[in-house]
N, CA, C and O atoms as a GROMACS GRO file, in nm:
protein
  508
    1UNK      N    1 -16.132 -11.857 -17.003
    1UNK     CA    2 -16.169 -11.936 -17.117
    1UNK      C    3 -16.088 -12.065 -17.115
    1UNK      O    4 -15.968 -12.058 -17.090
    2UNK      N    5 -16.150 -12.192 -17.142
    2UNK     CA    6 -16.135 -12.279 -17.090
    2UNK      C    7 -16.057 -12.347 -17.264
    2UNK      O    8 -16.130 -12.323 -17.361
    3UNK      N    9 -15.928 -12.419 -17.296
    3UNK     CA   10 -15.923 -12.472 -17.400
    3UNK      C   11 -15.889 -12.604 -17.385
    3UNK      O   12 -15.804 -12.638 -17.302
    4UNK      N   13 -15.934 -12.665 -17.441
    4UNK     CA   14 -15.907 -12.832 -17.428
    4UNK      C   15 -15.767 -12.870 -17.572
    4UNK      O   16 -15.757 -12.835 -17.690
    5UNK      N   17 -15.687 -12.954 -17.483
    5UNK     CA   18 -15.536 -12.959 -17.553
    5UNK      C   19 -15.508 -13.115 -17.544
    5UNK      O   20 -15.514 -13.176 -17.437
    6UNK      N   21 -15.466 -13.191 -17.705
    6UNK     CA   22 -15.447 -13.309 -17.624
    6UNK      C   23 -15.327 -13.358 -17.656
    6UNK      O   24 -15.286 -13.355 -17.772
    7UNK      N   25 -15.263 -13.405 -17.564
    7UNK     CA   26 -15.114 -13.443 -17.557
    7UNK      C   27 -15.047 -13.612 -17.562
    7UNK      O   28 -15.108 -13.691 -17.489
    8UNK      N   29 -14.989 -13.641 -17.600
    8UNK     CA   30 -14.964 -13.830 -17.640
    8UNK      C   31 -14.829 -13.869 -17.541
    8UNK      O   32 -14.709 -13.872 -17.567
    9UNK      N   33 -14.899 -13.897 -17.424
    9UNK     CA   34 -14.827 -13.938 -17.294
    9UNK      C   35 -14.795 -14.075 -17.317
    9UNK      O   36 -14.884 -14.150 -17.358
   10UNK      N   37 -14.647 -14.131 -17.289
   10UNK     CA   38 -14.623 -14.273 -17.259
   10UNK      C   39 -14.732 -14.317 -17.148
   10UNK      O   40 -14.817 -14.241 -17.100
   11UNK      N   41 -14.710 -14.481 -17.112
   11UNK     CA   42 -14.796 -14.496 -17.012
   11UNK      C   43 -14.752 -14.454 -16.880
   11UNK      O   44 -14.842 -14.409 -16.808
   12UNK      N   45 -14.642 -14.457 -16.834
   12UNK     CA   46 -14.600 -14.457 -16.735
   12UNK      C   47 -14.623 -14.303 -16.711
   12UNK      O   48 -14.672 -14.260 -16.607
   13UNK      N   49 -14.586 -14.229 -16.811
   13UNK     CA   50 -14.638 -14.088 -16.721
   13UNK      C   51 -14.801 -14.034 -16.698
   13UNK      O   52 -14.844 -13.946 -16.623
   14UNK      N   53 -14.863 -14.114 -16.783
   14UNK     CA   54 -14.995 -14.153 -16.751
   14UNK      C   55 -15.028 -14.196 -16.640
   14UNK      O   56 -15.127 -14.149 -16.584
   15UNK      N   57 -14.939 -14.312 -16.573
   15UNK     CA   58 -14.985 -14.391 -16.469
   15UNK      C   59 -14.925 -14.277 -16.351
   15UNK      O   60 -14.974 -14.292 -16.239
   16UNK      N   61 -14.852 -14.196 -16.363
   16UNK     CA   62 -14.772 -14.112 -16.249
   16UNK      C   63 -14.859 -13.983 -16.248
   16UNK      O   64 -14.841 -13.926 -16.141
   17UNK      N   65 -14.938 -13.922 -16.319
   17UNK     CA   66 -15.037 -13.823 -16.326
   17UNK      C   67 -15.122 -13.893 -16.243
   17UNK      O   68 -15.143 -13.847 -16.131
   18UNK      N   69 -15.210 -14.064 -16.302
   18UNK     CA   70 -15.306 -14.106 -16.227
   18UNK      C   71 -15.257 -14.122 -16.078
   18UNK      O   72 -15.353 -14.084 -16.011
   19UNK      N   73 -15.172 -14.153 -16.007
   19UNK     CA   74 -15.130 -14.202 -15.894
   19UNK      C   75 -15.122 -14.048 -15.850
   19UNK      O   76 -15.218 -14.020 -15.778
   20UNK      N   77 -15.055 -13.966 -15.866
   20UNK     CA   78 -15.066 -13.827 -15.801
   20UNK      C   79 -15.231 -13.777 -15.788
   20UNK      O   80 -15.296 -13.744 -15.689
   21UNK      N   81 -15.260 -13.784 -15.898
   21UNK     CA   82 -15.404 -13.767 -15.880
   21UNK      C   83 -15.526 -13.757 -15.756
   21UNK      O   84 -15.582 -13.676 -15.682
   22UNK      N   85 -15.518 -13.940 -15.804
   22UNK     CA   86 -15.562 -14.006 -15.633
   22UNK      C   87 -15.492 -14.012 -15.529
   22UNK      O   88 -15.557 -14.034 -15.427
   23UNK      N   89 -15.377 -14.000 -15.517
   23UNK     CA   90 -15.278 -13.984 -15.353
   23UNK      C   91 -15.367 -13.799 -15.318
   23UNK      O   92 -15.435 -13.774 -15.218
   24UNK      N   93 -15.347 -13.734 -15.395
   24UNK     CA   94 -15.403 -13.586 -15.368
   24UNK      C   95 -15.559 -13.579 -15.386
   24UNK      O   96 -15.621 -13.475 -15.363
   25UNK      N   97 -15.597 -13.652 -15.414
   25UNK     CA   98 -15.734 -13.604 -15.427
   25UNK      C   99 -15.851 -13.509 -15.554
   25UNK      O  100 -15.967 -13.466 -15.557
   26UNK      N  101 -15.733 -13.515 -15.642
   26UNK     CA  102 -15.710 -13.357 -15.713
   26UNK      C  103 -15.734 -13.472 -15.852
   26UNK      O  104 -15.742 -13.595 -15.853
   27UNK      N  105 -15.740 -13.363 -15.972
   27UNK     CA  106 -15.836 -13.452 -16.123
   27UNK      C  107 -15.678 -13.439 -16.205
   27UNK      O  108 -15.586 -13.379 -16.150
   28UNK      N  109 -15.666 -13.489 -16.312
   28UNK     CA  110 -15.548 -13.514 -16.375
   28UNK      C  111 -15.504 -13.346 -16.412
   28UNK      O  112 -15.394 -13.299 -16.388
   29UNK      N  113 -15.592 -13.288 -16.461
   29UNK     CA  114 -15.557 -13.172 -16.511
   29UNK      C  115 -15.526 -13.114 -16.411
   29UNK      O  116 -15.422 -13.050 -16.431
   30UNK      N  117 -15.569 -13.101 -16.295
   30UNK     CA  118 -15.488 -13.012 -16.194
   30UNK      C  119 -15.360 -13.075 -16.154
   30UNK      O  120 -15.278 -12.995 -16.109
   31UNK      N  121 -15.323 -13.195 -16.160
   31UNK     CA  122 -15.183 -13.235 -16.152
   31UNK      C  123 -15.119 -13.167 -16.281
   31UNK      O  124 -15.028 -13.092 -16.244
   32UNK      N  125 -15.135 -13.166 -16.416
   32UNK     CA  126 -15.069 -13.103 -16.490
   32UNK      C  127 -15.086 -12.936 -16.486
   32UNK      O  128 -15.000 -12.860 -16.530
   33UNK      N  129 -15.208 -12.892 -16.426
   33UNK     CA  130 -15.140 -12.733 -16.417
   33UNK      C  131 -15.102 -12.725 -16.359
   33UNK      O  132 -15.048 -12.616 -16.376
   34UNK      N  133 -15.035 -12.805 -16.165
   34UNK     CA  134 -14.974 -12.759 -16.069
   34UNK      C  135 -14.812 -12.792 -16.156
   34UNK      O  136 -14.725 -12.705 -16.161
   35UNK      N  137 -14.796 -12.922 -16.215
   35UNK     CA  138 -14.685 -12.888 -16.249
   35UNK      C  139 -14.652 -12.814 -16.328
   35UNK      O  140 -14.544 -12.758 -16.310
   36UNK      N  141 -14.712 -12.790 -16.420
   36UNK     CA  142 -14.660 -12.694 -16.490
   36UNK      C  143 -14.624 -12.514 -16.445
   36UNK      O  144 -14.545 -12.442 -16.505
   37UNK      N  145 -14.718 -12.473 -16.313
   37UNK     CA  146 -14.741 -12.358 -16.257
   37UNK      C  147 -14.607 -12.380 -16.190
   37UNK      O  148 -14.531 -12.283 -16.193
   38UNK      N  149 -14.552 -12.518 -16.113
   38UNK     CA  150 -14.436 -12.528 -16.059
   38UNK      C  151 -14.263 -12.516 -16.132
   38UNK      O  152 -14.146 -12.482 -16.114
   39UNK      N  153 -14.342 -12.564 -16.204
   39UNK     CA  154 -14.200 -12.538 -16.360
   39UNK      C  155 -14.183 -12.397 -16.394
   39UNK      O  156 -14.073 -12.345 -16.407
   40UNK      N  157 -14.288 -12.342 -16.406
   40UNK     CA  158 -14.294 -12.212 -16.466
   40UNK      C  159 -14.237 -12.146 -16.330
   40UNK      O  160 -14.163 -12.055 -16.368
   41UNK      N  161 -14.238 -12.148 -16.236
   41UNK     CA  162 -14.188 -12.075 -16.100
   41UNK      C  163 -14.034 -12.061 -16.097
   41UNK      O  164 -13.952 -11.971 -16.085
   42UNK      N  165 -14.036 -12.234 -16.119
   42UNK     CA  166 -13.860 -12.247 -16.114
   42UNK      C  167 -13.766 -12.166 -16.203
   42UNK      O  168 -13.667 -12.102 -16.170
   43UNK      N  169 -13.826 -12.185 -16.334
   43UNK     CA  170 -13.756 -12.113 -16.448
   43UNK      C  171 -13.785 -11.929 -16.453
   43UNK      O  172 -13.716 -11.867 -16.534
   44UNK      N  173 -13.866 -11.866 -16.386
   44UNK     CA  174 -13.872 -11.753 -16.337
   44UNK      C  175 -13.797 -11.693 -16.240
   44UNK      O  176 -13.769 -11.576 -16.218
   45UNK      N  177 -13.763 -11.826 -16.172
   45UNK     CA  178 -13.629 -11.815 -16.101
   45UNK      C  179 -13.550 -11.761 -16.077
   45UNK      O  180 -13.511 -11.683 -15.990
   46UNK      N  181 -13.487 -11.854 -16.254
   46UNK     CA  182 -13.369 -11.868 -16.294
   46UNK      C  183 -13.307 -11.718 -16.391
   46UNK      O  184 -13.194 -11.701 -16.436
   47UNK      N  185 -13.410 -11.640 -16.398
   47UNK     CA  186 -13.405 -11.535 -16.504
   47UNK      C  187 -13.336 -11.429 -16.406
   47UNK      O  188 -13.371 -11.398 -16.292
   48UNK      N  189 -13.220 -11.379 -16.487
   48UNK     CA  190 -13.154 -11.286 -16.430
   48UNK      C  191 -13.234 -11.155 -16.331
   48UNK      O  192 -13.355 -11.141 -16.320
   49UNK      N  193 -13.167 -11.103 -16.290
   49UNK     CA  194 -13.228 -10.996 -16.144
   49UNK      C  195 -13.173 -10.865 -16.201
   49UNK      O  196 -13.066 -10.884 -16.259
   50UNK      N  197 -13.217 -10.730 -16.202
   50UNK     CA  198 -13.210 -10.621 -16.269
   50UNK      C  199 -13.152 -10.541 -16.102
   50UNK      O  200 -13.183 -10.575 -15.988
   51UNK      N  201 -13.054 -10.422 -16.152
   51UNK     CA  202 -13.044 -10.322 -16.000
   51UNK      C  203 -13.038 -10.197 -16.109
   51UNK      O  204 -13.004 -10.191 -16.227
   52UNK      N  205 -13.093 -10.091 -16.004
   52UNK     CA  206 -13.129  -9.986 -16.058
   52UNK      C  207 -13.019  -9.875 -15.990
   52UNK      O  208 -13.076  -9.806 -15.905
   53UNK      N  209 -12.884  -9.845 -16.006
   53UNK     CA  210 -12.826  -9.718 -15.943
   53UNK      C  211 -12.783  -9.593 -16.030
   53UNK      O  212 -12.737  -9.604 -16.144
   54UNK      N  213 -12.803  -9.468 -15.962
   54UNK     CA  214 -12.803  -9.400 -16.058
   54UNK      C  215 -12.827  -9.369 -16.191
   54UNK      O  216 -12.745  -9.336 -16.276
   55UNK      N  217 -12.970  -9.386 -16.202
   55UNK     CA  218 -13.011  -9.425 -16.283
   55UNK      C  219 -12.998  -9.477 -16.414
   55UNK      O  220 -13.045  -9.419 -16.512
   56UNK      N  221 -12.917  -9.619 -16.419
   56UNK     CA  222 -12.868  -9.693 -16.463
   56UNK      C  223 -12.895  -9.811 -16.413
   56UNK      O  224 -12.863  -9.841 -16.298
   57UNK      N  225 -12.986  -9.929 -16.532
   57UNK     CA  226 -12.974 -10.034 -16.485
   57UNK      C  227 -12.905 -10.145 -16.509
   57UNK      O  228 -12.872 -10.178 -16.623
   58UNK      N  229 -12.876 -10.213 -16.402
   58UNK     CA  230 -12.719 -10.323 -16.407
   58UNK      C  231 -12.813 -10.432 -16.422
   58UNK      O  232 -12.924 -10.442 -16.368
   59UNK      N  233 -12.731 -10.552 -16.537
   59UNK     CA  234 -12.787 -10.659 -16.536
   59UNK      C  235 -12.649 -10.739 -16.500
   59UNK      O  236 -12.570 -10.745 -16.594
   60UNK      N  237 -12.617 -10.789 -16.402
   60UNK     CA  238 -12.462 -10.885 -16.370
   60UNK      C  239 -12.380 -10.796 -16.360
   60UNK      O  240 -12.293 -10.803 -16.446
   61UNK      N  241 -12.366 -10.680 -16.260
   61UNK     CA  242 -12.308 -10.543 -16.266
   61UNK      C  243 -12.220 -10.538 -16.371
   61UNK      O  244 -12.098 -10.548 -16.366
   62UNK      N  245 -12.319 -10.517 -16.508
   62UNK     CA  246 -12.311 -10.456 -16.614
   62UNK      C  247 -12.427 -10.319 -16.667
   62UNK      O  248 -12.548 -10.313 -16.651
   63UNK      N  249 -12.343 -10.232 -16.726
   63UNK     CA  250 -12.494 -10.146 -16.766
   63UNK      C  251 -12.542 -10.228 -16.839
   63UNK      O  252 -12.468 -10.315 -16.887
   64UNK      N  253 -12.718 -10.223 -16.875
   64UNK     CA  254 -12.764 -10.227 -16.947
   64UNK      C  255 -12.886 -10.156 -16.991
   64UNK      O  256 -12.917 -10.167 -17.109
   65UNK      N  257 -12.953 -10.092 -16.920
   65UNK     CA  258 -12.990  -9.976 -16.966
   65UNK      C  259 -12.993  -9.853 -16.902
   65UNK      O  260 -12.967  -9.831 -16.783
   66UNK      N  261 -13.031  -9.759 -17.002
   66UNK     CA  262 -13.019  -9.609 -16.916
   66UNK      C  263 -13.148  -9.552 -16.968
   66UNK      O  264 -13.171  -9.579 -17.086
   67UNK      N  265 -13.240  -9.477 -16.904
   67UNK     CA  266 -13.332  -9.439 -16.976
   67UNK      C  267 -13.330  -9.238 -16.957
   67UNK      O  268 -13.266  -9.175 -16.873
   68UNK      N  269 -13.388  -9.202 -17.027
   68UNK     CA  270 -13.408  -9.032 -16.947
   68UNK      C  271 -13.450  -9.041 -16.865
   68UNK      O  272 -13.492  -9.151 -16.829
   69UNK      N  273 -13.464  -8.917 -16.781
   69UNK     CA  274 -13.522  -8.924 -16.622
   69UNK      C  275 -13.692  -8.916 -16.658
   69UNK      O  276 -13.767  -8.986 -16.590
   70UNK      N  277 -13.744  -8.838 -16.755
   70UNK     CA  278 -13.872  -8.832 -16.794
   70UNK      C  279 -13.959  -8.983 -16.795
   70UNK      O  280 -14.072  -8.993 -16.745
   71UNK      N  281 -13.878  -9.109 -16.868
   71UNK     CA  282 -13.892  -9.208 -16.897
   71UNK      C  283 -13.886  -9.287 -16.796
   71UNK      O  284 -13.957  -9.387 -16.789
   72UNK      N  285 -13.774  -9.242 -16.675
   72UNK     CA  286 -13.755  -9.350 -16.536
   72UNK      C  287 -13.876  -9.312 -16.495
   72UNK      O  288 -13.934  -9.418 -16.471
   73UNK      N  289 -13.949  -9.223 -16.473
   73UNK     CA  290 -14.045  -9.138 -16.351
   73UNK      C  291 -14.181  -9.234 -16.402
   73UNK      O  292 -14.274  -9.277 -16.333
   74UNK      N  293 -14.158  -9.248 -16.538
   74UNK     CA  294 -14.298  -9.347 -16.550
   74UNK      C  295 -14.320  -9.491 -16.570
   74UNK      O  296 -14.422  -9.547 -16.609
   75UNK      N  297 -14.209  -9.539 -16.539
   75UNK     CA  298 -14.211  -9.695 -16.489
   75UNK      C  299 -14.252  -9.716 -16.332
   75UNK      O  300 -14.213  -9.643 -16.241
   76UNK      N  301 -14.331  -9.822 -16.319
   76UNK     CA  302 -14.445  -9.849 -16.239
   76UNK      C  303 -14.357  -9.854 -16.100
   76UNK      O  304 -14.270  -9.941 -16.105
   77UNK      N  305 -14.361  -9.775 -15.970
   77UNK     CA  306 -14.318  -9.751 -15.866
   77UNK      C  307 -14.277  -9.890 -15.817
   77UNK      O  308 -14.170  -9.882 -15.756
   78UNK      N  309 -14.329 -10.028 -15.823
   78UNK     CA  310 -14.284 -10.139 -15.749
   78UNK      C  311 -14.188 -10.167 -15.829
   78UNK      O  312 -14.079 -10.188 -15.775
   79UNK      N  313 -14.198 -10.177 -16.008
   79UNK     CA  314 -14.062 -10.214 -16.054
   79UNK      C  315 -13.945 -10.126 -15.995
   79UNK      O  316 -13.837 -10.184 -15.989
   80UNK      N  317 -13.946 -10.046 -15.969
   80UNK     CA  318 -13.853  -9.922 -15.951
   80UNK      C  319 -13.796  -9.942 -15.785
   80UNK      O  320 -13.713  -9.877 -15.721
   81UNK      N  321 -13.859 -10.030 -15.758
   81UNK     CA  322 -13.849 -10.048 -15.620
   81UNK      C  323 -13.792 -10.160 -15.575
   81UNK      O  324 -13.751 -10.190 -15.463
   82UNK      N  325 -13.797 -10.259 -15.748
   82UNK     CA  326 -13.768 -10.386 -15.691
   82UNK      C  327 -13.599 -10.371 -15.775
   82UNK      O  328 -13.519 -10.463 -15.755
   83UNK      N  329 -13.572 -10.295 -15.832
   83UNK     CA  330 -13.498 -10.240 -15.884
   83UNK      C  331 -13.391 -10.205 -15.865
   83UNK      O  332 -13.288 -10.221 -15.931
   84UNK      N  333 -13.432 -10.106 -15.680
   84UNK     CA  334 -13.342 -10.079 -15.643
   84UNK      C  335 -13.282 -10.143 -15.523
   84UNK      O  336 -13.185 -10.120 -15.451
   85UNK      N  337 -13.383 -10.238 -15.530
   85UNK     CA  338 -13.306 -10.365 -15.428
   85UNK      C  339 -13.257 -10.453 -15.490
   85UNK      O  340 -13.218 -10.549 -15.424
   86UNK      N  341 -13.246 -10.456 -15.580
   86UNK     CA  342 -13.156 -10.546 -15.699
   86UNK      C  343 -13.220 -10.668 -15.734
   86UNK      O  344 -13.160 -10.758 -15.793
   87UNK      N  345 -13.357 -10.675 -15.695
   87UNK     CA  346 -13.435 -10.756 -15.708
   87UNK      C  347 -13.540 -10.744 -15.884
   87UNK      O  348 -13.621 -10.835 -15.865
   88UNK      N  349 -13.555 -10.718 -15.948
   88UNK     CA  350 -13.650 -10.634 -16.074
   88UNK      C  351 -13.566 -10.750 -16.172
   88UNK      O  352 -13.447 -10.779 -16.180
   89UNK      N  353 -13.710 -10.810 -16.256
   89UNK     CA  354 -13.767 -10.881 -16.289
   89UNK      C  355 -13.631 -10.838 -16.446
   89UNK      O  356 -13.604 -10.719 -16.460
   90UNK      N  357 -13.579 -10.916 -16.519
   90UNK     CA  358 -13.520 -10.803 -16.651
   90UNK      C  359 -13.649 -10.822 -16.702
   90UNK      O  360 -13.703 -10.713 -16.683
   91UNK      N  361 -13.721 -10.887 -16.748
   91UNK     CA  362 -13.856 -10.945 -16.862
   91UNK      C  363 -13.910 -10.798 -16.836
   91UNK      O  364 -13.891 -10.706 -16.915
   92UNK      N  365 -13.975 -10.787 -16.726
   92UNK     CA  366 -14.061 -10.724 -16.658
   92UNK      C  367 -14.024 -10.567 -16.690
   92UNK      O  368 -14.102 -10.484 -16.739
   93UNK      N  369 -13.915 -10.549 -16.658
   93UNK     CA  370 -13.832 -10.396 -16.729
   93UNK      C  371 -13.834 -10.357 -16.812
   93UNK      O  372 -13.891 -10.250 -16.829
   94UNK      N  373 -13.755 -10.441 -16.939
   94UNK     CA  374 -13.781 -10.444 -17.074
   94UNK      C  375 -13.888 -10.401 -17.136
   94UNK      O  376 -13.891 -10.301 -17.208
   95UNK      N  377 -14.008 -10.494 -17.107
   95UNK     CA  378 -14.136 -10.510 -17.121
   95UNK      C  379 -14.150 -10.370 -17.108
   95UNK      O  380 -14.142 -10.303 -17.211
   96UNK      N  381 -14.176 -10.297 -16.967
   96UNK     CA  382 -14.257 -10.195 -16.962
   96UNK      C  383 -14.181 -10.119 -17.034
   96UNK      O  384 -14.235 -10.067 -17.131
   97UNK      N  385 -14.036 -10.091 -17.008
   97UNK     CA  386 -13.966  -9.989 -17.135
   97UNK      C  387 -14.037 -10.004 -17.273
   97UNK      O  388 -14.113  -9.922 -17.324
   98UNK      N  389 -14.017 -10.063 -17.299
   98UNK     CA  390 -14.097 -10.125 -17.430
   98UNK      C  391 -14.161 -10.023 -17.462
   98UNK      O  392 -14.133  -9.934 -17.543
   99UNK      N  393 -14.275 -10.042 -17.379
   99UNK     CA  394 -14.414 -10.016 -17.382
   99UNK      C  395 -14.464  -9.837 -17.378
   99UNK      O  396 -14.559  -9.766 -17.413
  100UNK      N  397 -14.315  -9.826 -17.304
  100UNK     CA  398 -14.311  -9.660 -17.231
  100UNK      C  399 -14.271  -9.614 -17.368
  100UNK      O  400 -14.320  -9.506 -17.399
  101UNK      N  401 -14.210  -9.658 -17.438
  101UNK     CA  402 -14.124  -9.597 -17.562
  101UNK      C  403 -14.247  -9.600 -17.650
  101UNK      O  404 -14.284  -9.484 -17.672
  102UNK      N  405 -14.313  -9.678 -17.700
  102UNK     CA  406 -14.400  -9.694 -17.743
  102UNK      C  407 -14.490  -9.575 -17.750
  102UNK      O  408 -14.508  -9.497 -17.843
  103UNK      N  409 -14.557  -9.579 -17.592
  103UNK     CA  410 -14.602  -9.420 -17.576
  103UNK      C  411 -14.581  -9.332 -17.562
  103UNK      O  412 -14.674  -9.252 -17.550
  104UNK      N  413 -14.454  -9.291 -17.554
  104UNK     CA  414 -14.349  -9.177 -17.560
  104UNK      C  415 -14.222  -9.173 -17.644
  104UNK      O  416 -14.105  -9.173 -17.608
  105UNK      N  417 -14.273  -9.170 -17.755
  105UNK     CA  418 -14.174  -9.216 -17.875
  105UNK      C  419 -14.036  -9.125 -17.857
  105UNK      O  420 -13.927  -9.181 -17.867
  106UNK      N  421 -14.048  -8.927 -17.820
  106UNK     CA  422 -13.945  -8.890 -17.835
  106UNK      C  423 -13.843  -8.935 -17.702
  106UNK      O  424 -13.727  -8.894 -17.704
  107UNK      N  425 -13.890  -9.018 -17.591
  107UNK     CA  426 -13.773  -9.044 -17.464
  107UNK      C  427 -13.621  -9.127 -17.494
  107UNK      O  428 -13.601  -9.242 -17.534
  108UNK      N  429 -13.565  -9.060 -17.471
  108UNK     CA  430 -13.397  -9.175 -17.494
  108UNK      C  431 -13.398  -9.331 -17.408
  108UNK      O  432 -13.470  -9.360 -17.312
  109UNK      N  433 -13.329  -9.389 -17.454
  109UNK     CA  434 -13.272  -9.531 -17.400
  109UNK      C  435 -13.183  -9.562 -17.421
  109UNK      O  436 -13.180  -9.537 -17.542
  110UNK      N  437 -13.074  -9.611 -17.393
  110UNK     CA  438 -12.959  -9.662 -17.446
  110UNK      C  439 -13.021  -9.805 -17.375
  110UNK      O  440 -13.082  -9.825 -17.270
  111UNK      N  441 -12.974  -9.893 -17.485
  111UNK     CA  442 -12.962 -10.058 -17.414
  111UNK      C  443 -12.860 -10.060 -17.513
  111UNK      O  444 -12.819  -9.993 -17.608
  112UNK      N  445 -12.829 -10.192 -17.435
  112UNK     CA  446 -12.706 -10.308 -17.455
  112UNK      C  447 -12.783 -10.455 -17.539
  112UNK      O  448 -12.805 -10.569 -17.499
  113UNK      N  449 -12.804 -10.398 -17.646
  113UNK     CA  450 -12.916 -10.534 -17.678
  113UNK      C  451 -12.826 -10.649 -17.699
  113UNK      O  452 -12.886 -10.755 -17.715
  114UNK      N  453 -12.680 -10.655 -17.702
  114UNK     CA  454 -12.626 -10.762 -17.739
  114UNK      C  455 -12.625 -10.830 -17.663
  114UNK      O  456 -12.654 -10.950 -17.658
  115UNK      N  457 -12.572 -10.723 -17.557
  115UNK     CA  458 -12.584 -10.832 -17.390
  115UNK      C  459 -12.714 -10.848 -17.328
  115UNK      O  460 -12.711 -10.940 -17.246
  116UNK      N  461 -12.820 -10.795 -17.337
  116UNK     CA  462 -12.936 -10.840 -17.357
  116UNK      C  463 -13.002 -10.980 -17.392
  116UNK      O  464 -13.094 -11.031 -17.330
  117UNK      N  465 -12.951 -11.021 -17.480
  117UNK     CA  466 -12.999 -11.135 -17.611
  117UNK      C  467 -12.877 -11.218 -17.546
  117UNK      O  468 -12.913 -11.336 -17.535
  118UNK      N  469 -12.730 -11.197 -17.492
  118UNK     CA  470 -12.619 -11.291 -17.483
  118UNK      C  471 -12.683 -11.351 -17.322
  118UNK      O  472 -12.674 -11.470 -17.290
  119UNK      N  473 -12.737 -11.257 -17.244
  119UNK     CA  474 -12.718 -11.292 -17.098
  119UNK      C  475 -12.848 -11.381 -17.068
  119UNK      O  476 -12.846 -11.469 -16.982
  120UNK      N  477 -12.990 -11.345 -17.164
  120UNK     CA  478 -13.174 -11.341 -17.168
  120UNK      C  479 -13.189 -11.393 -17.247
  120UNK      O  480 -13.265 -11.487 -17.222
  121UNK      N  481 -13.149 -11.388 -17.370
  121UNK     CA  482 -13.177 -11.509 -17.455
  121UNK      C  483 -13.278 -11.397 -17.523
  121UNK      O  484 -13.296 -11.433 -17.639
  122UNK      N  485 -13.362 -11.256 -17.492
  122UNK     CA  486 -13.410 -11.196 -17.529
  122UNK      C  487 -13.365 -11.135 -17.647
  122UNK      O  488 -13.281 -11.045 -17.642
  123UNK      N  489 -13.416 -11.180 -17.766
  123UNK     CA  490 -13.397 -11.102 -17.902
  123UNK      C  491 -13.499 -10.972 -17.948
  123UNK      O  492 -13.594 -10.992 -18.023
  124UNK      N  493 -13.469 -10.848 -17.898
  124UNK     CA  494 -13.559 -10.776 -17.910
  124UNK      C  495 -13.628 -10.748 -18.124
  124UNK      O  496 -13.537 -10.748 -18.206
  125UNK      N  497 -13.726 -10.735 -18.160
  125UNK     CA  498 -13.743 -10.737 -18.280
  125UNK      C  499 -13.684 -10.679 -18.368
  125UNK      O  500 -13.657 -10.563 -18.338
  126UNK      N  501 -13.634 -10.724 -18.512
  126UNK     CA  502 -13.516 -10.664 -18.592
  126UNK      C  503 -13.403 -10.660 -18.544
  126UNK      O  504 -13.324 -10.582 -18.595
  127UNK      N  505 -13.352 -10.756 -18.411
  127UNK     CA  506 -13.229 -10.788 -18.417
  127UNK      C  507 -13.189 -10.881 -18.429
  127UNK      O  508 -13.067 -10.895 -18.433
   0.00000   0.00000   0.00000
């Protein structure tokens, strides 16, 4: 679904959209979704990296969460994988914990929401 958005550009970044434009070949709006798809990459980046040992996950070898083993077994095999290469997404973790709790209301968790919110900037709701 397609939404049309309109934004109040100086000229010059006007004239630097148009010049990228035509050097590439490409229509203004695809210069603004590549950059923006490129921005969004960088800053995905920049978001901390999750490791999974003993089942305990470290965010800056710190705990930050622990889940039951019932609860680890049903987070999605690649997170769990990227996890334990110390590679796993925190957003991406969270998220599905989230979600797992959600549908399995009686499973334990311990998080660290302070360091959570201090390290992610993530304020989980009602805190």
């Amino acid at each position: 679904m397609k939404k049309t958005t309109t934004f109040r550009l100086d000229e010059d970044t006007q004239a630097q959209i148009a010049w990228i434009a035509k050097r590439k070949g490409i229509t203004a709006t695809d210069v603004i979704r590549l950059a923006v798809a490129d921005m969004f990459e960088r800053e995905m980046t920049r978001i901390p990296r999750v490791r999974l040992e003993d089942g305990i996950f470290y965010l800056q070898d710190r705990p930050l969460l622990q889940c039951s083993p019932a609860l680890l077994e049903k987070i999605p095999p690649e997170l769990l994988e990227q996890a334990r290469q110390g590679n796993a997404n925190v957003l991406d973790l969270v998220l599905h914990v989230m979600l797992l709790l959600a549908r399995y209301p009686g499973e334990q968790v311990i998080l660290d929401e302070q360091f959570l919110r201090d390290t992610t900037g993530i304020a989980l709701p009602g805190t």
